[in-house]
C-alpha positions in Angstrom: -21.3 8.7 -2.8 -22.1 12.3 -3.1 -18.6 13.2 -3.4 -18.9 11.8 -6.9 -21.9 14.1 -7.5 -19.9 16.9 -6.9 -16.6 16.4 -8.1 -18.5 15.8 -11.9 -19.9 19.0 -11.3 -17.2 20.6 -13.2 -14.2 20.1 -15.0 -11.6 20.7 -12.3 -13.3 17.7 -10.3 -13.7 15.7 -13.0 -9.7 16.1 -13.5 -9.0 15.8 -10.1 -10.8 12.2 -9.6 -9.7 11.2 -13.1 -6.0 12.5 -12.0 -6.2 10.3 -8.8 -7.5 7.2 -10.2 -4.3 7.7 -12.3 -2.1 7.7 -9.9 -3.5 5.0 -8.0 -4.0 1.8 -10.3 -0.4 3.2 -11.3 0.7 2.2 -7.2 -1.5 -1.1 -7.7 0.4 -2.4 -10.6 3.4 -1.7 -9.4 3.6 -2.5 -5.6 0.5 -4.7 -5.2 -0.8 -5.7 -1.4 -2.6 -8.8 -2.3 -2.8 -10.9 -5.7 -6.1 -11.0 -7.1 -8.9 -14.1 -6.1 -11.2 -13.3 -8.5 -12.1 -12.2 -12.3 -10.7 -8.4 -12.4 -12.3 -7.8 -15.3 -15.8 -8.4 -13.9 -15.6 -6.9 -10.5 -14.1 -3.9 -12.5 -17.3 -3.6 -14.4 -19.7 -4.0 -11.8 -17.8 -1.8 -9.7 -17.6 1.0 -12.6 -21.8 0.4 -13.4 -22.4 0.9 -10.0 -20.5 4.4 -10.1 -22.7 5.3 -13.4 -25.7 4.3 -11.4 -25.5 6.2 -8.5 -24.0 9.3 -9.7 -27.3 9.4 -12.5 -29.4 8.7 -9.4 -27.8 11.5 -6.8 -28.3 13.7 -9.5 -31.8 12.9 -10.2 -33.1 12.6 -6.1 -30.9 15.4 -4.8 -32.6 18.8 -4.4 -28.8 20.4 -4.8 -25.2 19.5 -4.3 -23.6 19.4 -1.0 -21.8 23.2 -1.8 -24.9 24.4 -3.2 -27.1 23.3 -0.2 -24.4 24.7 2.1 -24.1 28.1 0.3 -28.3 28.2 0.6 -27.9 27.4 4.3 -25.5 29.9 4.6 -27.4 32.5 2.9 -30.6 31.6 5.3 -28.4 31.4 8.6 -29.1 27.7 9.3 -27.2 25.6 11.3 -24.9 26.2 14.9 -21.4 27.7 13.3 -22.4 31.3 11.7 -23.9 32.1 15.2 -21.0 31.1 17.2 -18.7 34.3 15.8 -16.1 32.1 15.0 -13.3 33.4 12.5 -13.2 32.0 9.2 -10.2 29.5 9.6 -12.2 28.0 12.9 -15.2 27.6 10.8 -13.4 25.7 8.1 -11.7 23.4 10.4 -15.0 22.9 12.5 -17.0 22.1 9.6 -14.4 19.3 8.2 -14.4 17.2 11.9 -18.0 17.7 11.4 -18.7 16.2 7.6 -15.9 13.5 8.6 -17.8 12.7 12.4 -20.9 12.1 10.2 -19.3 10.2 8.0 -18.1 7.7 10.7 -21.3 7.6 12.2 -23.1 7.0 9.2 -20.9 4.4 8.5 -20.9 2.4 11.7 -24.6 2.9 12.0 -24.7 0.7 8.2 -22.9 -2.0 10.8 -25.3 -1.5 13.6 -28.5 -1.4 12.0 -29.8 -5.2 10.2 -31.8 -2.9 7.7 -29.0 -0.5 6.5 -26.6 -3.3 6.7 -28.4 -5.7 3.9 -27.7 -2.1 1.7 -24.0 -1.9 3.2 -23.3 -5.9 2.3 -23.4 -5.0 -1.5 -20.1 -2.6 -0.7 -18.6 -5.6 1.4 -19.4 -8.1 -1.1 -16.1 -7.5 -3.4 -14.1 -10.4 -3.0 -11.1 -8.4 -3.5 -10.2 -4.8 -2.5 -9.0 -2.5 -4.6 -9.6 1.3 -5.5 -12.7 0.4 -7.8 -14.0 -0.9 -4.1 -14.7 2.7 -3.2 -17.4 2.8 -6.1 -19.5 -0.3 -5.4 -22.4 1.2 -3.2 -26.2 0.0 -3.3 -28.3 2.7 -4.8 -29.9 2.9 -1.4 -26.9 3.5 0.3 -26.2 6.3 -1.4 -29.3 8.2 -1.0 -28.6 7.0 3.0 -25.1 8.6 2.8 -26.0 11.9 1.1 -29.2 12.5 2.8 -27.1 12.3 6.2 -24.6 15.1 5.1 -27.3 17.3 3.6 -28.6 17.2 6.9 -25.7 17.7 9.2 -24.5 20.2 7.1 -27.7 22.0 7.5 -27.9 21.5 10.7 -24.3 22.9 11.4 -24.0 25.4 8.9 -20.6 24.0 7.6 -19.4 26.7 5.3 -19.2 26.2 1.4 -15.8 26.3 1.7 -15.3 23.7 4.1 -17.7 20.9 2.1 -15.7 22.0 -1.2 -12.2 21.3 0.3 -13.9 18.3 1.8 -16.2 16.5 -0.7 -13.0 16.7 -3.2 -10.7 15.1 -0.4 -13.3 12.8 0.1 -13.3 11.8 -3.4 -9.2 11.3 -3.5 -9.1 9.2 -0.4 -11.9 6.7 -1.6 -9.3 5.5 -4.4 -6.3 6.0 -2.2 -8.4 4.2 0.8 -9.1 0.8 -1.0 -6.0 1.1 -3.1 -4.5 -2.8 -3.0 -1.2 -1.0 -2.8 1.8 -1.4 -0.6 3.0 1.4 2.2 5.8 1.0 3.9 5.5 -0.4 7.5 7.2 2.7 8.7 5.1 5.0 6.7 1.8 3.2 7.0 2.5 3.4 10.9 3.1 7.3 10.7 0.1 7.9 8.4 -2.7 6.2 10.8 -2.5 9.6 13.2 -3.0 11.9 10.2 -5.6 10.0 7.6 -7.0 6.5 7.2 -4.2 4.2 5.1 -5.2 1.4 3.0 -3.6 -1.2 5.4 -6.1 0.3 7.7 -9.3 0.4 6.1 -8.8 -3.0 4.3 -9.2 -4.5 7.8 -12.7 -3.3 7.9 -13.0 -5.4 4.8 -12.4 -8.6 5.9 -14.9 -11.5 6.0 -14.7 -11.8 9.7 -17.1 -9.9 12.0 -14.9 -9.0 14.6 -12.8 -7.3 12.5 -15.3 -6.0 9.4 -16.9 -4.4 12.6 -13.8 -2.4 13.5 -12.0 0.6 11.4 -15.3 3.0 10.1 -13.5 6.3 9.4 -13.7 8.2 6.6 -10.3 10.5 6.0 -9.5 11.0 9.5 -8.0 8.1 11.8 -8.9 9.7 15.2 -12.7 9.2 15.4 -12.1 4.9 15.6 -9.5 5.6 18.4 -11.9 7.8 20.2 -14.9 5.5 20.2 -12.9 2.0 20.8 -13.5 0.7 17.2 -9.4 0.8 15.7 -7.9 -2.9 15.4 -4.3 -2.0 14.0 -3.9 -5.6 11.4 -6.2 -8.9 11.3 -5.0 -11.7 13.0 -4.1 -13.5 9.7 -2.3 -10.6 8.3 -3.2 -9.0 5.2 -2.0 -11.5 2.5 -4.2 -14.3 4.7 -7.2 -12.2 5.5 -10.3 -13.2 3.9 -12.4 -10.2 1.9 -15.9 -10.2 1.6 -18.8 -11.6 2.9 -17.5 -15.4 3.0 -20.5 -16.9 2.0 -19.9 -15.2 -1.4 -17.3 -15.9 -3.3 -18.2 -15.5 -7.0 -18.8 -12.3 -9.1 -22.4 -12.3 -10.6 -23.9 -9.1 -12.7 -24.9 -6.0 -11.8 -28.9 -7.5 -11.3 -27.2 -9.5 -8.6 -25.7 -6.9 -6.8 -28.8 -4.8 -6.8 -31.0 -7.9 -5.3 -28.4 -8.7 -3.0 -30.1 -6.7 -0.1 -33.3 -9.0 -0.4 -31.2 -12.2 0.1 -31.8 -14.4 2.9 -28.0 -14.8 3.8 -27.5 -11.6 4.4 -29.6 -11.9 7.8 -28.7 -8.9 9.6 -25.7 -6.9 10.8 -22.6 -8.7 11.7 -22.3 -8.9 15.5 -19.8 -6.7 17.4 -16.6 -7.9 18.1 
């Protein structure tokens, strides 16, 4: 949820999210994954409020923005990469695994821990998937999510370069991520080594544990096939496949989203398939 933080810092992000949200409700009305189940018009709003929320909220709580922090970092000599003499085109690509590894980690940890997962449940909780999905976070989580990358890229000294490139790509592949939007099967199956497709990551969205527990990367495929976490379709394909929480399946307000945490049927994180 930073991402959003940053790319309203200036114009040129604000055009470049505005410029892929475009594109990408364009490829949802005309080559549409799965027909609707419930009102668009209210998961639209509470999707787009919860945007408002925690981007007034990042930049409120946050002491800087992700390129700022790194550029102080930088300046101070924090963090593993600027001692390791690496050139600057190793540093870029080091620190972009790195921001994407956390990200994965993060994620999965949202699925591990009971706590952080009664914050996650309010992003699972869509009954539908599409690329407003990508806004609807608990305020919670994204303190969580930012805090975590602050810290890693302390820790590592990503350069400003590499959080910039990444923190915008970021923001592009949260809408193209959750688009409800058709690949081809050849395409789709040629995409999944380079960058996590929508096919993909709407798997991770279904209302059964054994596959909502599978899937966590961010941008980059690899990380799920490394760690034993990739499930390639759910069993009941994805015009069958049930989204959400499956308890759930009405659209309440924006209060009711932000409660949701303290509910008692959302007793702890899903088990591991």
């Amino acid at each position: 949820m930073e991402l959003l933080q940053q790319l309203t810092e200036t114009r040129l992000g604000l055009y470049v999210l505005l410029g892929g949200f475009g594109v990408v409700t364009t490829w949802e009305s005309l080559r549409p994954r799965r027909a609707a189940s419930a009102s668009t018009r209210r998961r639209w709003i509470n999707n787009y409020l919860c945007l408002v929320v925690n981007g007034l909220l990042l930049r409120w709580a946050m002491p800087a923005s992700a390129v700022a922090w790194s550029a102080m970092a930088a300046d101070r000599g924090w963090g593993l990469l600027p001692g390791a003499g690496l050139p600057a085109w190793a540093g870029l690509a080091l620190g972009l695994l790195a921001l994407d590894l956390q990200g994965y980690g993060a994620h999965a940890l949202l699925h591990r821990s009971a706590l952080l997962w009664r914050v996650h449940a309010v992003h699972h909780s869509d009954v539908d998937f599409d690329c407003t999905t990508g806004f609807r976070f608990h305020p919670l989580e994204a303190l969580y999510s930012s805090t975590v990358m602050l810290l890693v890229i302390a820790g590592a000294g990503i350069p400003p370069a590499a959080v910039a490139l990444y923190t915008t790509w970021l923001g592009l592949q949260n809408l193209y991520g959750h688009a409800n939007a058709r690949l081809g099967a050849a395409l789709d199956t040629a995409l999944r080594w380079l960058v996590v497709t929508p096919d993909m990551h709407r798997v991770h969205h279904s209302a059964q544990s054994d596959e909502s527990n599978r899937n966590f990367g961010i941008v980059f495929p690899w990380w799920d096939r490394l760690f034993g976490t990739y499930r390639a379709a759910p069993r009941h394909g994805h015009e069958g496949m049930p989204i959400g929480l499956g308890w759930r399946r009405h659209e309440g307000g924006l209060p009711e989203l932000l409660l949701l945490p303290a509910d008692a049927r959302v007793s702890g994180a899903p088990e591991p398939g």
